[in-house]
C-alpha positions in Angstrom: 0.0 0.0 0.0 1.7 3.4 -1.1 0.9 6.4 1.0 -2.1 8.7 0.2 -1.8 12.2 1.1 -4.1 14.4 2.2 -2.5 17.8 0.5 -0.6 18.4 -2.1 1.9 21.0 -0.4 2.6 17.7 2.3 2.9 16.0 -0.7 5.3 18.2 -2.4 7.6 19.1 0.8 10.9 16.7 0.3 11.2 18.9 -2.8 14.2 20.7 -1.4 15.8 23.7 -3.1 18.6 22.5 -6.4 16.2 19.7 -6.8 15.8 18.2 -10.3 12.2 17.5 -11.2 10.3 15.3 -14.3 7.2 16.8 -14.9 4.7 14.6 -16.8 2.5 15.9 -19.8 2.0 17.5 -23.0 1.1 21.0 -23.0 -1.5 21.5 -20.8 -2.5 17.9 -21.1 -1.7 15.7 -17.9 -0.4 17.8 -15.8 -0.2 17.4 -12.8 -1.5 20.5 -12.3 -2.8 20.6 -7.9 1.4 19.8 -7.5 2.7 22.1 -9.6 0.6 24.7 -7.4 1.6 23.1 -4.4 5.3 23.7 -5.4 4.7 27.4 -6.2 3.3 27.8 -2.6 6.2 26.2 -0.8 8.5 29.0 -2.8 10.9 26.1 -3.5 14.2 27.3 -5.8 16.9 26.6 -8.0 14.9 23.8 -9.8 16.0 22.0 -12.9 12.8 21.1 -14.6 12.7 18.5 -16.9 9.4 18.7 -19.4 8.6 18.7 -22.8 7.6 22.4 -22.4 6.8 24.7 -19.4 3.2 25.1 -19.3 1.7 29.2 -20.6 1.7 32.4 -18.8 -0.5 31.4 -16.2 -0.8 28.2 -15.6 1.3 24.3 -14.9 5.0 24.9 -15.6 4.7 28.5 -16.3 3.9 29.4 -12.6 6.9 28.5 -11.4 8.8 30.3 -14.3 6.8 33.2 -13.6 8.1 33.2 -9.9 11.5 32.7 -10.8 11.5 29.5 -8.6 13.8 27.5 -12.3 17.3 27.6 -12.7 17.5 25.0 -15.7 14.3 24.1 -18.2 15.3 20.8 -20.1 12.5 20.6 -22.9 11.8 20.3 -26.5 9.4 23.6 -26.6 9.6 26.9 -26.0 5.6 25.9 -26.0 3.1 29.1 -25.6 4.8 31.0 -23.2 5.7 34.4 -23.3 7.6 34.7 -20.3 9.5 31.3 -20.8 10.3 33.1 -24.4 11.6 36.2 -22.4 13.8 34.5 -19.9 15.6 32.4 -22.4 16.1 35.7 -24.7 17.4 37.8 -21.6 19.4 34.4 -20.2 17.9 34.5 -16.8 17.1 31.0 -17.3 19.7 28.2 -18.5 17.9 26.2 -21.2 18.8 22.6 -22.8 16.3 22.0 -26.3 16.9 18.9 -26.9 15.1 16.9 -30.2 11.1 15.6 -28.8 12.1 12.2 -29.8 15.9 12.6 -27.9 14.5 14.1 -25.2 11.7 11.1 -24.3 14.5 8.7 -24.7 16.4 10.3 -22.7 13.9 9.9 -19.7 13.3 6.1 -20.9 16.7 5.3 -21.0 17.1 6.7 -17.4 13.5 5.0 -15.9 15.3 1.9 -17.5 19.0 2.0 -15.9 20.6 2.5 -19.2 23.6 5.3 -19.0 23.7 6.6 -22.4 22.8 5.3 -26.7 23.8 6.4 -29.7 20.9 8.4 -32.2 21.2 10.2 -35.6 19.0 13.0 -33.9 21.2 16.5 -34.2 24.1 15.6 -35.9 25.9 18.2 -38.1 23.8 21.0 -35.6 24.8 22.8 -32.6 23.3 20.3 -30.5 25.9 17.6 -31.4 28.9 20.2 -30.0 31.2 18.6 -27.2 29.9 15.1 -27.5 30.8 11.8 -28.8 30.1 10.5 -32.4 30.3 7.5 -33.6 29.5 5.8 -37.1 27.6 2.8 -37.4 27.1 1.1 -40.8 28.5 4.6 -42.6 26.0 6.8 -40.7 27.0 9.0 -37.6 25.1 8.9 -34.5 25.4 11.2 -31.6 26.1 10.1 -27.7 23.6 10.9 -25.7 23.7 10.4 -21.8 20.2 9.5 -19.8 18.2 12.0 -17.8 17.2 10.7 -14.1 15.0 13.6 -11.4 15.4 13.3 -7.8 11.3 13.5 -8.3 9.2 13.0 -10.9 5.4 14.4 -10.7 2.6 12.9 -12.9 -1.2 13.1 -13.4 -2.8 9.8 -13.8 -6.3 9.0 -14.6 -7.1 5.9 -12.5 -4.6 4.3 -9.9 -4.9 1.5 -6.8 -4.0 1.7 -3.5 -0.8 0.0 -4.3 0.5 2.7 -7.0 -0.4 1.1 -10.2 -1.4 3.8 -12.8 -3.3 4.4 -15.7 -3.7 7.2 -17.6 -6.2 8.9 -19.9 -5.8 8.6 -23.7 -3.1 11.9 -24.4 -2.6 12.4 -21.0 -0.1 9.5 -21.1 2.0 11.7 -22.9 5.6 11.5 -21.9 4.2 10.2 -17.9 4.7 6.8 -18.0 8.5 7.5 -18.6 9.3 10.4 -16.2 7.5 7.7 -13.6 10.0 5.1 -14.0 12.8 7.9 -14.3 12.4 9.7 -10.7 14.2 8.5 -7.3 10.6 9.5 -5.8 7.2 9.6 -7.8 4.4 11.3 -6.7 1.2 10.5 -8.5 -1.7 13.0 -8.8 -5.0 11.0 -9.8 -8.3 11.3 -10.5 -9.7 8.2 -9.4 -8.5 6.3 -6.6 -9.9 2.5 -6.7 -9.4 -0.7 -4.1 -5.8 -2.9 -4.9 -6.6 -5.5 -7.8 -10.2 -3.7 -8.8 -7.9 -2.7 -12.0 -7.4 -4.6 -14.9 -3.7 -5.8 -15.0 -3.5 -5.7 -19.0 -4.6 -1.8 -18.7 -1.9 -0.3 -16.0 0.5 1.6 -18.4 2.7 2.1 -15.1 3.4 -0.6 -12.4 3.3 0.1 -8.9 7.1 -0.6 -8.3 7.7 3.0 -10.3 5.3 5.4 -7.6 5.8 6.1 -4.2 3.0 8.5 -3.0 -0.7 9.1 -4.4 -2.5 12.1 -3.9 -6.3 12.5 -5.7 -7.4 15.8 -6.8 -9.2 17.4 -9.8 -8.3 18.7 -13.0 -8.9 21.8 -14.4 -8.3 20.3 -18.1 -7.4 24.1 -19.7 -7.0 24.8 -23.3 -3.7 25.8 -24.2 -4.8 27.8 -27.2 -8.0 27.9 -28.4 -8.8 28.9 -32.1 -12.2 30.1 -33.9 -13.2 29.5 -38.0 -16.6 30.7 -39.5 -18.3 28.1 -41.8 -19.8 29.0 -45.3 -23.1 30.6 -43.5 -20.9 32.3 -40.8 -21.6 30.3 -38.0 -18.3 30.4 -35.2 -17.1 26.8 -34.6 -14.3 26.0 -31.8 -10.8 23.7 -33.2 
């Protein structure tokens, strides 16, 4: 049985200044969103965030941005924020853009104990600088080392008492990874259900990965939400 919290800032406070994070999600989609709050409360500093993007202006990742509370973004998108945009520009913020595909192999590699492999990803462009190449069967392939967190923070949809998760269509974006790849994982869920009431061909990650639940619910925001008129005029939503 893994332990349930009853708030998200208790669940949140071993995350000590310098501490390098995972965040799970795409965009807006499967954040865990309640924690990410939690963490701008506690006023916690110097993180290295590690996330495909940083959230917007005013909401997941970009709250913490906003409060100055990151030292190092590792991501593949600059995403829809402004202020992550403006930080970069000025260099208040050290930044690592690494390829999508890179980047979630990365945080696989590291959930699965593997230092480092070899991909064609970025050779011949700045990101290749200072590391290792290597050709294999007359193509060059760059070194690239794992990404581990001291935490890793996801949003599930379902999960058991013991820690097994699932998670909701998109929302699995990226989360099942950053699970495995954290010393600690603290799951944010939806649904909270008695052990072995799940399916075990449906749990996308095992209970051995998480070490706390927490259940709270989502706002679900749109990251950017776009209009188009029809042939009679009529205003549709994409």
């Amino acid at each position: 049985m893994k332990q349930v919290h009853t708030s998200f800032k208790e669940a949140v406070k071993d995350i000590h200044d310098g501490a390098t994070i995972m965040v799970g999600g795409f965009g807006l989609c499967g954040i865990p969103e309640n924690l990410i709050l939690a963490l701008v409360e506690t006023g916690v500093k110097d993180l290295t965030v590690i996330s495909n993007n940083c959230g917007v202006d005013d909401w997941g990742l970009g709250l913490l941005l906003k409060n100055k509370q990151i030292k190092k973004m590792i991501g593949s998108y600059v995403g829809e924020n402004k202020e992550f945009e403006r930080q970069v520009l000025s260099g208040e913020i050290e930044v690592e853009l690494l390829p999508q595909g890179t980047l979630a192999e990365k945080i696989r590699a590291g959930g699965a104990g593997i230092p480092a492999f070899y991909t064609p990803a970025g050779v011949g462009t700045p990101i290749a600088e200072g590391k290792e190449v290597r050709v294999f069967e007359g193509k060059e392939y760059l070194l690239e080392e794992a990404l581990k967190a001291d935490f890793s923070l996801v949003r599930a949809w379902k999960a058991d008492h013991m820690g097994n998760l699932v998670y909701n269509k998109t929302a699995r974006n990226f989360s099942p990874m950053i699970a495995a790849a954290g010393k600690v994982t603290i799951a944010e869920v939806e649904e909270l259900h008695p052990t072995g009431s799940l399916d075990p061909n449906i749990i996308h990650t095992p209970s051995v990965y998480v070490q706390s639940l927490i259940i709270g619910e989502q706002e679900k925001r749109i990251e950017r939400l776009t209009f188009k008129n029809n042939k009679r005029g009529e205003i549709f939503h994409d």
